[in-house]
VEXSE-850130 format. One record per residue: residue in three letters; residue number from 1; x, y, z of N, C-alpha, C, O in turn. Coordinates in nm, 3 decimals. Example, Ala and Ser with C-alpha at 12.3 -4.5 7.8 and 13.67 -1.06 7.14 Angstrom:
% residues 2
<guse = ALA; lumvo = 1; neast = 1.319; nnorth = -0.569; nup = 0.780; caeast = 1.230; canorth = -0.450; caup = 0.780; ceast = 1.320; cnorth = -0.330; cup = 0.780; oeast = 1.424; onorth = -0.332; oup = 0.846>
<guse = SER; lumvo = 2; neast = 1.285; nnorth = -0.225; nup = 0.708; caeast = 1.367; canorth = -0.106; caup = 0.714; ceast = 1.290; cnorth = 0.003; cup = 0.787; oeast = 1.341; onorth = 0.114; oup = 0.804>
This chain:
% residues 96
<guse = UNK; lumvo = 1; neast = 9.653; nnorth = 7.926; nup = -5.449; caeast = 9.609; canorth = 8.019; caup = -5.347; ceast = 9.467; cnorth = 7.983; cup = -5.304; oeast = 9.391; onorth = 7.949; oup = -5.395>
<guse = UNK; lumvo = 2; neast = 9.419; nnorth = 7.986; nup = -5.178; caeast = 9.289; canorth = 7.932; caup = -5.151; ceast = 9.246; cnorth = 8.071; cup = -5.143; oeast = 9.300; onorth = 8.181; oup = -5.130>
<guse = UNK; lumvo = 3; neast = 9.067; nnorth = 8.000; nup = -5.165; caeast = 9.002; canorth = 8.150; caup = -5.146; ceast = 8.939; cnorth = 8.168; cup = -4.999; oeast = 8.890; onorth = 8.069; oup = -4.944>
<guse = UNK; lumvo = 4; neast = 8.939; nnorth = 8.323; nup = -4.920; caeast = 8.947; canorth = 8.279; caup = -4.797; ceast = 8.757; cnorth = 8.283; cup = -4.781; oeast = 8.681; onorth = 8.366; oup = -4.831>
<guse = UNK; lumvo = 5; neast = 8.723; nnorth = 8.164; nup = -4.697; caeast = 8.565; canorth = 8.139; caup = -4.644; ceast = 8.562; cnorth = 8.195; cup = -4.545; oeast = 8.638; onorth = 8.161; oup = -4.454>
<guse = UNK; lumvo = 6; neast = 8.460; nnorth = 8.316; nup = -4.529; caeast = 8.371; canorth = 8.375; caup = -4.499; ceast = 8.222; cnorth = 8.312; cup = -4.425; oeast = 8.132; onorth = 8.375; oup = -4.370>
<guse = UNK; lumvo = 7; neast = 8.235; nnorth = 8.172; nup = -4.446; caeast = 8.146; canorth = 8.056; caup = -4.355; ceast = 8.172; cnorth = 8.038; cup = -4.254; oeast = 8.294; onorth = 8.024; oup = -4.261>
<guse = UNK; lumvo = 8; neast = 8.135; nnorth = 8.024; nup = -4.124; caeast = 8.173; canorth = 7.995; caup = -4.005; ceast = 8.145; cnorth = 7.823; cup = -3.978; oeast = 8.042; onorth = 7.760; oup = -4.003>
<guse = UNK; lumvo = 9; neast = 8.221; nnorth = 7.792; nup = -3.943; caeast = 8.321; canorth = 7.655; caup = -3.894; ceast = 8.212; cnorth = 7.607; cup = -3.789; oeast = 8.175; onorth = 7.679; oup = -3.695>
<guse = UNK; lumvo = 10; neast = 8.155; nnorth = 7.454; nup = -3.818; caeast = 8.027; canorth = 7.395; caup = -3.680; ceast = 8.133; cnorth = 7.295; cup = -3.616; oeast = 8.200; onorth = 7.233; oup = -3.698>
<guse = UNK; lumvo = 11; neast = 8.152; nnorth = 7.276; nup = -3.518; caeast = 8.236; canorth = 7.158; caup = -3.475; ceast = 8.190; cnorth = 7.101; cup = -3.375; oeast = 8.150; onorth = 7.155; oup = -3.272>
<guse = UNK; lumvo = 12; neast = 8.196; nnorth = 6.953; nup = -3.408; caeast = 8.112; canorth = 6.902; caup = -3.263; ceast = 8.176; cnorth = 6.742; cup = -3.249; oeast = 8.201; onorth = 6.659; oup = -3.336>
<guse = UNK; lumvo = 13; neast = 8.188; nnorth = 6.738; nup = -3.112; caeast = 8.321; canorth = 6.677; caup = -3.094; ceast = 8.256; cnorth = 6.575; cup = -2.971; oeast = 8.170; onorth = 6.610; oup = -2.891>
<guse = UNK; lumvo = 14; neast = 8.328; nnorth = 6.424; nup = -2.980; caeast = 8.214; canorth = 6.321; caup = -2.884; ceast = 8.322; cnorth = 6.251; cup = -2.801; oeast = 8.416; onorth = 6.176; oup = -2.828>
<guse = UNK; lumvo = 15; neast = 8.278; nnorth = 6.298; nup = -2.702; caeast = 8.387; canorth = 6.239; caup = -2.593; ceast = 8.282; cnorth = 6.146; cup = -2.485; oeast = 8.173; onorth = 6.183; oup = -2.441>
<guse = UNK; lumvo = 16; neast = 8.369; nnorth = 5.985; nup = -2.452; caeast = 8.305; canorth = 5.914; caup = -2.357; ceast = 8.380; cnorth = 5.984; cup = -2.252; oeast = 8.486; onorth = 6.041; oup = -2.279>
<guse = UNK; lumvo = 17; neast = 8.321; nnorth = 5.981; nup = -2.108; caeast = 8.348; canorth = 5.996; caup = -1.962; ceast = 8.324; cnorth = 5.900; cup = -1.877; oeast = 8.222; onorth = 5.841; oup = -1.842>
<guse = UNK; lumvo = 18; neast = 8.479; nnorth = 5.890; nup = -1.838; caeast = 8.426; canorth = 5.758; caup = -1.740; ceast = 8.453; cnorth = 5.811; cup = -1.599; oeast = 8.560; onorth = 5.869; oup = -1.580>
<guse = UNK; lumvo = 19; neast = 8.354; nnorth = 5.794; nup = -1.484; caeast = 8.306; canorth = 5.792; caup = -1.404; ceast = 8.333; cnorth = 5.679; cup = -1.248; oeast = 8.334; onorth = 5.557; oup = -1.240>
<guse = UNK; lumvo = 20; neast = 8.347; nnorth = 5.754; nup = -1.175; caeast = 8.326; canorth = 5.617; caup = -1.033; ceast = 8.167; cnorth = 5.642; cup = -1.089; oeast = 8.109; onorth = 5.730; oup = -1.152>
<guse = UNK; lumvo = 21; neast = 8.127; nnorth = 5.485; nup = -1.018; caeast = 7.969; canorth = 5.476; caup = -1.097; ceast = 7.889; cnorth = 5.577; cup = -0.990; oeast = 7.797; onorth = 5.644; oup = -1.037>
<guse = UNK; lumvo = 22; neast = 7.932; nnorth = 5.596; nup = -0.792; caeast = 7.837; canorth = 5.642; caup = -0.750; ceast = 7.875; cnorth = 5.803; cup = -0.814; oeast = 7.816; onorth = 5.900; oup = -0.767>
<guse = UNK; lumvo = 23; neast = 7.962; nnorth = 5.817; nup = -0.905; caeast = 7.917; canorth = 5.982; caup = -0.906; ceast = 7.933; cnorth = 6.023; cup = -1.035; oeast = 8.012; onorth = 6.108; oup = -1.077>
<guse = UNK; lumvo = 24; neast = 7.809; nnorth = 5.921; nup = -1.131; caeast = 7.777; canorth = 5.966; caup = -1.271; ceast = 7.671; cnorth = 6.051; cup = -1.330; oeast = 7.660; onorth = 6.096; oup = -1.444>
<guse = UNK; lumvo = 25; neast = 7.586; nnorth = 6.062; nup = -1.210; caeast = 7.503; canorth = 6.187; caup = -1.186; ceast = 7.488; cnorth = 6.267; cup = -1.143; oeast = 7.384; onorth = 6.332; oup = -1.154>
<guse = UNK; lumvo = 26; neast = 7.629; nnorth = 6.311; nup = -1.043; caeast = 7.642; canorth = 6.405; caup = -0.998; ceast = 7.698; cnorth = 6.490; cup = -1.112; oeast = 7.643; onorth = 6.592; oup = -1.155>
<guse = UNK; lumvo = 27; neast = 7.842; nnorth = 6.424; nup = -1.169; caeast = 7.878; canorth = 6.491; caup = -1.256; ceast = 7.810; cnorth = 6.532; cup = -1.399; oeast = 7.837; onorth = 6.631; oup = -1.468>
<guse = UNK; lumvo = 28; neast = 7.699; nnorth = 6.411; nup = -1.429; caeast = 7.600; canorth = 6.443; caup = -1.570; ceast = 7.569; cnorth = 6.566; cup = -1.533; oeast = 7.623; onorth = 6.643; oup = -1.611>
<guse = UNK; lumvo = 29; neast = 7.503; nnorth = 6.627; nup = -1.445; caeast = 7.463; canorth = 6.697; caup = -1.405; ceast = 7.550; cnorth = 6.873; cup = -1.388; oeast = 7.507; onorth = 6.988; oup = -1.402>
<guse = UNK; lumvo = 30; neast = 7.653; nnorth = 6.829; nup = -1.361; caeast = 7.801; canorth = 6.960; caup = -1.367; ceast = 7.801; cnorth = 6.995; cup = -1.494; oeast = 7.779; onorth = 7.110; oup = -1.532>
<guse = UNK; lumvo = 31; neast = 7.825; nnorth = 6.903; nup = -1.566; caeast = 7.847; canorth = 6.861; caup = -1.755; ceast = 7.705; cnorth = 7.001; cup = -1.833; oeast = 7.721; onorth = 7.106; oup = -1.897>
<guse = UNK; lumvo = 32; neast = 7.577; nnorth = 6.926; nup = -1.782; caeast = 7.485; canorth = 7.015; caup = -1.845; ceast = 7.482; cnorth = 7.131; cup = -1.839; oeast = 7.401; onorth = 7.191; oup = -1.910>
<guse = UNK; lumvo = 33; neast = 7.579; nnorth = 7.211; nup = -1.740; caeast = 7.571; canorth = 7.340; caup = -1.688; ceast = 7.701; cnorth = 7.404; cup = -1.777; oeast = 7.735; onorth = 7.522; oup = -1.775>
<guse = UNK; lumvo = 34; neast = 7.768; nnorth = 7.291; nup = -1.860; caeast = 7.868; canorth = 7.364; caup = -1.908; ceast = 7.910; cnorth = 7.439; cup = -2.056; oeast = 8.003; onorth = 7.383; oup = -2.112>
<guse = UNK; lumvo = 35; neast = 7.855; nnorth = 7.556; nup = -2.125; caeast = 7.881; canorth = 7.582; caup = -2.217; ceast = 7.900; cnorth = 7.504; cup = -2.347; oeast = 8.010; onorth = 7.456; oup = -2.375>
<guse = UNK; lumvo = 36; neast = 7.773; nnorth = 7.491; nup = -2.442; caeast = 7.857; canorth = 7.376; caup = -2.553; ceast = 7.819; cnorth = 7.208; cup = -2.503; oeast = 7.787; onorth = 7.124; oup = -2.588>
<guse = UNK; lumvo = 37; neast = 7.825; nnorth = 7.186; nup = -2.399; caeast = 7.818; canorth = 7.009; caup = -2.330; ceast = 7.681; cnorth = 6.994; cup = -2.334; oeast = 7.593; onorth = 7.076; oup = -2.313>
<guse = UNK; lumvo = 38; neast = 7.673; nnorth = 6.844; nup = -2.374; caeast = 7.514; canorth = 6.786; caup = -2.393; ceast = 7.592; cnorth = 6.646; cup = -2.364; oeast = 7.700; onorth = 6.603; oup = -2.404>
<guse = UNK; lumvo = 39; neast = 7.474; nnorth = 6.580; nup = -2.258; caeast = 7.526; canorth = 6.420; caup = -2.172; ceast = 7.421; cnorth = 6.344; cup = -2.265; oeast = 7.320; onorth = 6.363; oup = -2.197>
<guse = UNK; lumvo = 40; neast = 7.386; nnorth = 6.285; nup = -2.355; caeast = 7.343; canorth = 6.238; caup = -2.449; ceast = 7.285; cnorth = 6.077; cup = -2.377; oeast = 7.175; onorth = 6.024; oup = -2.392>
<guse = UNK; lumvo = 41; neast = 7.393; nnorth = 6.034; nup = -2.306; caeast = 7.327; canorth = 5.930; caup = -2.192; ceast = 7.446; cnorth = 5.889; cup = -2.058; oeast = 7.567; onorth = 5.912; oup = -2.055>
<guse = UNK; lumvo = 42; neast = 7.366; nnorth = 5.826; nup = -1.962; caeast = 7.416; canorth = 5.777; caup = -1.861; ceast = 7.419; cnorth = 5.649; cup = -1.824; oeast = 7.318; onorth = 5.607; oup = -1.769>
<guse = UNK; lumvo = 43; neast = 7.547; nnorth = 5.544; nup = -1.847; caeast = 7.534; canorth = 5.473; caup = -1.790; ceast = 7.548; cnorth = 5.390; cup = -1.656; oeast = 7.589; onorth = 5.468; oup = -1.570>
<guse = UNK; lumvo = 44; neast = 7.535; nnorth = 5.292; nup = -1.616; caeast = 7.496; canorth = 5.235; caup = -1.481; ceast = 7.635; cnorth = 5.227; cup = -1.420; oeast = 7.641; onorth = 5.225; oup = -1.297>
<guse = UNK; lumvo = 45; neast = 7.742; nnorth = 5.223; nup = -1.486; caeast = 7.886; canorth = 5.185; caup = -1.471; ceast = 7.952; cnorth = 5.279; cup = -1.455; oeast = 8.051; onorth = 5.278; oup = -1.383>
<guse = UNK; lumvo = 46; neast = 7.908; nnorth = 5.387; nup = -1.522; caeast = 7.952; canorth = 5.466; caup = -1.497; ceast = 8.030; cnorth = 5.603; cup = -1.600; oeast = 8.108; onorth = 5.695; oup = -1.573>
<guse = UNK; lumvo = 47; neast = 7.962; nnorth = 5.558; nup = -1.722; caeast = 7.997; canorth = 5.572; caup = -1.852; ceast = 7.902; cnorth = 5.687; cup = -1.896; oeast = 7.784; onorth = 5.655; oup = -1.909>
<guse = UNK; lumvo = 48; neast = 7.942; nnorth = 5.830; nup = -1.923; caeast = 7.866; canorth = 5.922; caup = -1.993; ceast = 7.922; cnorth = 5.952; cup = -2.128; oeast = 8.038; onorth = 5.987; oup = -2.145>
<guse = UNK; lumvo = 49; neast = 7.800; nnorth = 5.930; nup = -2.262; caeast = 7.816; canorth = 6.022; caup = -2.330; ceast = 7.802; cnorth = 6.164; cup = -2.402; oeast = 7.691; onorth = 6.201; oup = -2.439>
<guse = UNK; lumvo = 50; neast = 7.897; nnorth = 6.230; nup = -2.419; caeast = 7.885; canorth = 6.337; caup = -2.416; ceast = 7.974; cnorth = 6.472; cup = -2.553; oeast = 8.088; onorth = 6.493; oup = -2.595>
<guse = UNK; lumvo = 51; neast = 7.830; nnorth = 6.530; nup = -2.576; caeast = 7.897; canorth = 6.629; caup = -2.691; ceast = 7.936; cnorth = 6.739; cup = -2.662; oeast = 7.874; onorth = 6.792; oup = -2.570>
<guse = UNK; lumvo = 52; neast = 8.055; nnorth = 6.825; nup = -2.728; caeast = 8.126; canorth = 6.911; caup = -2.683; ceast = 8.058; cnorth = 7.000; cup = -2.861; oeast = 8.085; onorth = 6.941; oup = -2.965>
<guse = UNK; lumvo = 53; neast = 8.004; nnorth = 7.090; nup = -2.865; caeast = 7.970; canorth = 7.212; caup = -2.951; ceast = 7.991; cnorth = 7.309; cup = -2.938; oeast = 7.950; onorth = 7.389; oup = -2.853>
<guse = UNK; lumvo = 54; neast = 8.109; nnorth = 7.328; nup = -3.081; caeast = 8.116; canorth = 7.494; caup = -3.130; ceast = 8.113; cnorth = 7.564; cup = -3.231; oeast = 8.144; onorth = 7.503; oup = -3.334>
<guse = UNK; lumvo = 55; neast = 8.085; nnorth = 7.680; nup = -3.242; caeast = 8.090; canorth = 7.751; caup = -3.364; ceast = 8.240; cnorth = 7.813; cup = -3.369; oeast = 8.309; onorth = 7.810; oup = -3.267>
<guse = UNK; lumvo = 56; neast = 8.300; nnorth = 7.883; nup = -3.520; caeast = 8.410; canorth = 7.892; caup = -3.517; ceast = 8.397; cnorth = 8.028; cup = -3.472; oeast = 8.292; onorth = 8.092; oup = -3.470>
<guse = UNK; lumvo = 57; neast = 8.551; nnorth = 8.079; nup = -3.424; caeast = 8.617; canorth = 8.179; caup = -3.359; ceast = 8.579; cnorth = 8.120; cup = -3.202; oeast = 8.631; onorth = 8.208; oup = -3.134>
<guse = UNK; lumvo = 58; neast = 8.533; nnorth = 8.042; nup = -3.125; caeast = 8.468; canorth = 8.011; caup = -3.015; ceast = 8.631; cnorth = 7.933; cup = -2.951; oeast = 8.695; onorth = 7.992; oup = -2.864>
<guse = UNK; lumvo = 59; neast = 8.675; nnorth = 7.811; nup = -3.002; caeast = 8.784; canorth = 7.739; caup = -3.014; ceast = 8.781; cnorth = 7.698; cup = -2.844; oeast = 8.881; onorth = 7.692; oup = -2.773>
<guse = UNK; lumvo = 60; neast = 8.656; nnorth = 7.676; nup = -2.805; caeast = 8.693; canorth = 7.588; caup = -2.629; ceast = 8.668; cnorth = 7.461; cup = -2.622; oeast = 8.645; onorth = 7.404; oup = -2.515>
<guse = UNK; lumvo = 61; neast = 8.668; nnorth = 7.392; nup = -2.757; caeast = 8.651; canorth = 7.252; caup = -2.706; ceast = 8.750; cnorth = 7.172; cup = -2.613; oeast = 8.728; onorth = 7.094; oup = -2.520>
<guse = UNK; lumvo = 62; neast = 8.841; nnorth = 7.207; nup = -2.657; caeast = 8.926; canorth = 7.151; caup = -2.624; ceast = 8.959; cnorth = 7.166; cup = -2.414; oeast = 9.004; onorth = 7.087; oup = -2.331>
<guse = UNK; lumvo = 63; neast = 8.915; nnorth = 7.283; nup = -2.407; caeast = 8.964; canorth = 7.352; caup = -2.309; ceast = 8.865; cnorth = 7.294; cup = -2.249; oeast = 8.931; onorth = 7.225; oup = -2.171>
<guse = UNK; lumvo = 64; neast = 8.742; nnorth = 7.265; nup = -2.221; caeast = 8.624; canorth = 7.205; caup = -2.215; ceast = 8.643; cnorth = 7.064; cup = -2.169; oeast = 8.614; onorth = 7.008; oup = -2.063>
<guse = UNK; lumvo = 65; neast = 8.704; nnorth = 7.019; nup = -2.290; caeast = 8.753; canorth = 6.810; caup = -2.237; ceast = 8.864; cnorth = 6.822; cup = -2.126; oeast = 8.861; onorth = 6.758; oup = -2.021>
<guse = UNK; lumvo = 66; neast = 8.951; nnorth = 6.903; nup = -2.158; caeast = 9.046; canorth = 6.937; caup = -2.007; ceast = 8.963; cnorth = 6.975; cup = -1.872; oeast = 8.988; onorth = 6.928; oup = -1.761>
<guse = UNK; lumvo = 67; neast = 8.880; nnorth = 7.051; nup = -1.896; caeast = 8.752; canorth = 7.062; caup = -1.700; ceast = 8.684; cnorth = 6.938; cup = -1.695; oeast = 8.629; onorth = 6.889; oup = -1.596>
<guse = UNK; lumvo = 68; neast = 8.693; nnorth = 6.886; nup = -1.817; caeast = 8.621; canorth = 6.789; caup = -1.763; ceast = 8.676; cnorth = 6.653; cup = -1.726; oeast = 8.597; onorth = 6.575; oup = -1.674>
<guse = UNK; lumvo = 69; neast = 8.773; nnorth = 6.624; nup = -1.742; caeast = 8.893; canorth = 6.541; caup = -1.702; ceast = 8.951; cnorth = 6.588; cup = -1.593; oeast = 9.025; onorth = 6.511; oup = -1.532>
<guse = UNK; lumvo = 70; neast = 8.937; nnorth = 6.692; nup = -1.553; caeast = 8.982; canorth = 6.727; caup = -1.409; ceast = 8.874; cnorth = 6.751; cup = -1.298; oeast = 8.886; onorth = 6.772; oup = -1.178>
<guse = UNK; lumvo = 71; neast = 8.749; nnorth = 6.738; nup = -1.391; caeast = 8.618; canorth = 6.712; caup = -1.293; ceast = 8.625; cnorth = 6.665; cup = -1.135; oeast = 8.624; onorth = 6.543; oup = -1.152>
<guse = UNK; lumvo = 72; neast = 8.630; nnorth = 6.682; nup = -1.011; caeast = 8.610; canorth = 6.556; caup = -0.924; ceast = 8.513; cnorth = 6.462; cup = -0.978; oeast = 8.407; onorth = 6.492; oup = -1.032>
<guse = UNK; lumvo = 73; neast = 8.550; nnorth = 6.366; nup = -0.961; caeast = 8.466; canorth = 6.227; caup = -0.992; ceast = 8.497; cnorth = 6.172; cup = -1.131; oeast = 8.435; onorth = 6.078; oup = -1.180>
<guse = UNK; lumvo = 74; neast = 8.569; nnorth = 6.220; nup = -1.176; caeast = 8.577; canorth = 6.202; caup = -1.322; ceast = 8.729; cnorth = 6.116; cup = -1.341; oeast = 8.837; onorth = 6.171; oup = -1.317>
<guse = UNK; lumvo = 75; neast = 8.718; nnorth = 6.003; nup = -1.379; caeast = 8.846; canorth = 5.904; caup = -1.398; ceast = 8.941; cnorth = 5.936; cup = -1.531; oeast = 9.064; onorth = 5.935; oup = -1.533>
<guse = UNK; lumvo = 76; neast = 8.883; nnorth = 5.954; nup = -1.602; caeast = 8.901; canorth = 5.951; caup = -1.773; ceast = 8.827; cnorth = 6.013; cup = -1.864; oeast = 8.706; onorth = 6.020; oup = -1.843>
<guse = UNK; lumvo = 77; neast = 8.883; nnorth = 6.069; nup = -1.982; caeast = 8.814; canorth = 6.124; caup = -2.067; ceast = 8.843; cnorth = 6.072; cup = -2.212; oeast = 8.963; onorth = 6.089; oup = -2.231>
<guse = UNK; lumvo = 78; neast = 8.792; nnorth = 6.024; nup = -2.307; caeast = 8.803; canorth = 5.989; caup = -2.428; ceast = 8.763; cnorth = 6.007; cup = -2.556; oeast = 8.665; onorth = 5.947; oup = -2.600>
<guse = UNK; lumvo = 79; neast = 8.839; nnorth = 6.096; nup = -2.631; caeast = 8.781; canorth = 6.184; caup = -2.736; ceast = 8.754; cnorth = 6.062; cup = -2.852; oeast = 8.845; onorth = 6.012; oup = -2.917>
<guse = UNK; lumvo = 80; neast = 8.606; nnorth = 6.023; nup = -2.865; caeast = 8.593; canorth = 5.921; caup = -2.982; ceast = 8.523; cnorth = 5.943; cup = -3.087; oeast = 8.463; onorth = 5.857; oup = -3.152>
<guse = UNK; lumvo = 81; neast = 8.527; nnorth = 6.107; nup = -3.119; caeast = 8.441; canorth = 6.148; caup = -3.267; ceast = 8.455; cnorth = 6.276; cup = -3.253; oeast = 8.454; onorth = 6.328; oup = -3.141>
<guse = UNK; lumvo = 82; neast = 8.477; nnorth = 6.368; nup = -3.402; caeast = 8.525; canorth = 6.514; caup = -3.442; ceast = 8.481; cnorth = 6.493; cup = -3.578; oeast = 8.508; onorth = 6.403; oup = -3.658>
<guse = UNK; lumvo = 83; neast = 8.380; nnorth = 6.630; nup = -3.592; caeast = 8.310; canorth = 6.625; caup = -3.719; ceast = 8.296; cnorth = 6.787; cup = -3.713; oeast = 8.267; onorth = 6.851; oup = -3.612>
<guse = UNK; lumvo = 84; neast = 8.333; nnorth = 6.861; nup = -3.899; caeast = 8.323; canorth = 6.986; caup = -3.858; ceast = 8.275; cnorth = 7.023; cup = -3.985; oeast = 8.302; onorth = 6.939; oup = -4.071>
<guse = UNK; lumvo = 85; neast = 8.231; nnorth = 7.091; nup = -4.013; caeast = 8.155; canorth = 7.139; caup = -4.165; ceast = 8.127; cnorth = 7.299; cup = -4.100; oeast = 8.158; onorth = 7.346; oup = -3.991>
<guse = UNK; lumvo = 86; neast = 8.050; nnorth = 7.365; nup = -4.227; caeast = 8.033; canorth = 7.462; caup = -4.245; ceast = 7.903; cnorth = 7.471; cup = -4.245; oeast = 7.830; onorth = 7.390; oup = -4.302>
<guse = UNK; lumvo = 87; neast = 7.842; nnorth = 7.630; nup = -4.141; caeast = 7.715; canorth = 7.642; caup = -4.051; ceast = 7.616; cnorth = 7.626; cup = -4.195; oeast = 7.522; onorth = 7.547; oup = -4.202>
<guse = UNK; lumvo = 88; neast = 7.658; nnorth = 7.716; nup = -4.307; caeast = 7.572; canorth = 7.705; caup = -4.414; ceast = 7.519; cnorth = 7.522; cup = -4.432; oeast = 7.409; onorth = 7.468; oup = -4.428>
<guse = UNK; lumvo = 89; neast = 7.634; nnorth = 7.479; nup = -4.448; caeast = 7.542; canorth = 7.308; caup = -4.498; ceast = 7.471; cnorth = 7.258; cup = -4.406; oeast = 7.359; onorth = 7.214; oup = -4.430>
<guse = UNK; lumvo = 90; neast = 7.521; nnorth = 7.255; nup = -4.291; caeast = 7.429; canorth = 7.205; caup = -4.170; ceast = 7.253; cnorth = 7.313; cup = -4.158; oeast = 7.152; onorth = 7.272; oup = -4.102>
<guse = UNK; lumvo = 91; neast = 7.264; nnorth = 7.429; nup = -4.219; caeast = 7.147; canorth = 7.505; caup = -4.166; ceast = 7.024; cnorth = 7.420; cup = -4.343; oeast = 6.906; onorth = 7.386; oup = -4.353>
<guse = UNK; lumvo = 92; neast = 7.139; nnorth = 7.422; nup = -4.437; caeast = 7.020; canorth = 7.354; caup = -4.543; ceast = 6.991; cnorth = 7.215; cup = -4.530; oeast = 6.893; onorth = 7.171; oup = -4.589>
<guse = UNK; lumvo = 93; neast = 7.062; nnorth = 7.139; nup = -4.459; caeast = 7.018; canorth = 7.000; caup = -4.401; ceast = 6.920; cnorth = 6.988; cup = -4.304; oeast = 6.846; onorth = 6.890; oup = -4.299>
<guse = UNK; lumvo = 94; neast = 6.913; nnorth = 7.113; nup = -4.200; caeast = 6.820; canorth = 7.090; caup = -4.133; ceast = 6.692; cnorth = 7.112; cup = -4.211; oeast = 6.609; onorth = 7.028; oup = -4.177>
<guse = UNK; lumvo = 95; neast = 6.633; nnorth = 7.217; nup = -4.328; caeast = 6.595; canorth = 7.318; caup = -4.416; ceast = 6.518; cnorth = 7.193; cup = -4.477; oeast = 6.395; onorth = 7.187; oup = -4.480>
<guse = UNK; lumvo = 96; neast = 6.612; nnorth = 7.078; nup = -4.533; caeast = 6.537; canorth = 6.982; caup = -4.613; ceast = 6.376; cnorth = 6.908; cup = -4.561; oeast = 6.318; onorth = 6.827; oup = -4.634>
């Protein structure tokens, strides 16, 4: 029987965006306005990366990489990193 945690759930999730190149700053720019999204960088080609953050009971990441794959300007979306721990360890890591 597990015991049930009472910790809330950090999840943060790294998706590349690929881009027509003239409209990788239009959309960096849509991205920052969106709940949770951080454009981490922009490239010339057309290539953003970008983090999707949540805390648990929140559960929109997902829903999140879907607007943004349906972005105008937006070709592709590619989920290439999911990392999730608990808010307690992350708050004593920062703490150290």
């Amino acid at each position: 029987m597990q015991s049930e945690q009472s910790e809330e759930l950090f999840d943060i999730t790294g998706v590349v965006v690929r881009t027509a190149p003239d409209q990788s700053k239009a959309v960096a720019e849509r991205l920052t306005e969106m709940k949770g999204v951080e454009v981490h960088a922009v490239g010339d080609e057309g290539n953003l990366v970008v983090t999707v953050e949540e805390l648990d009971g929140e559960k929109f990441a997902l829903k999140t990489i879907e607007d943004i794959n349906n972005m105008p300007g937006v070709l592709s979306t590619s989920l290439v990193y999911h990392h999730t721990e608990d808010e307690s360890t992350q708050k004593q890591e920062t703490m150290q």
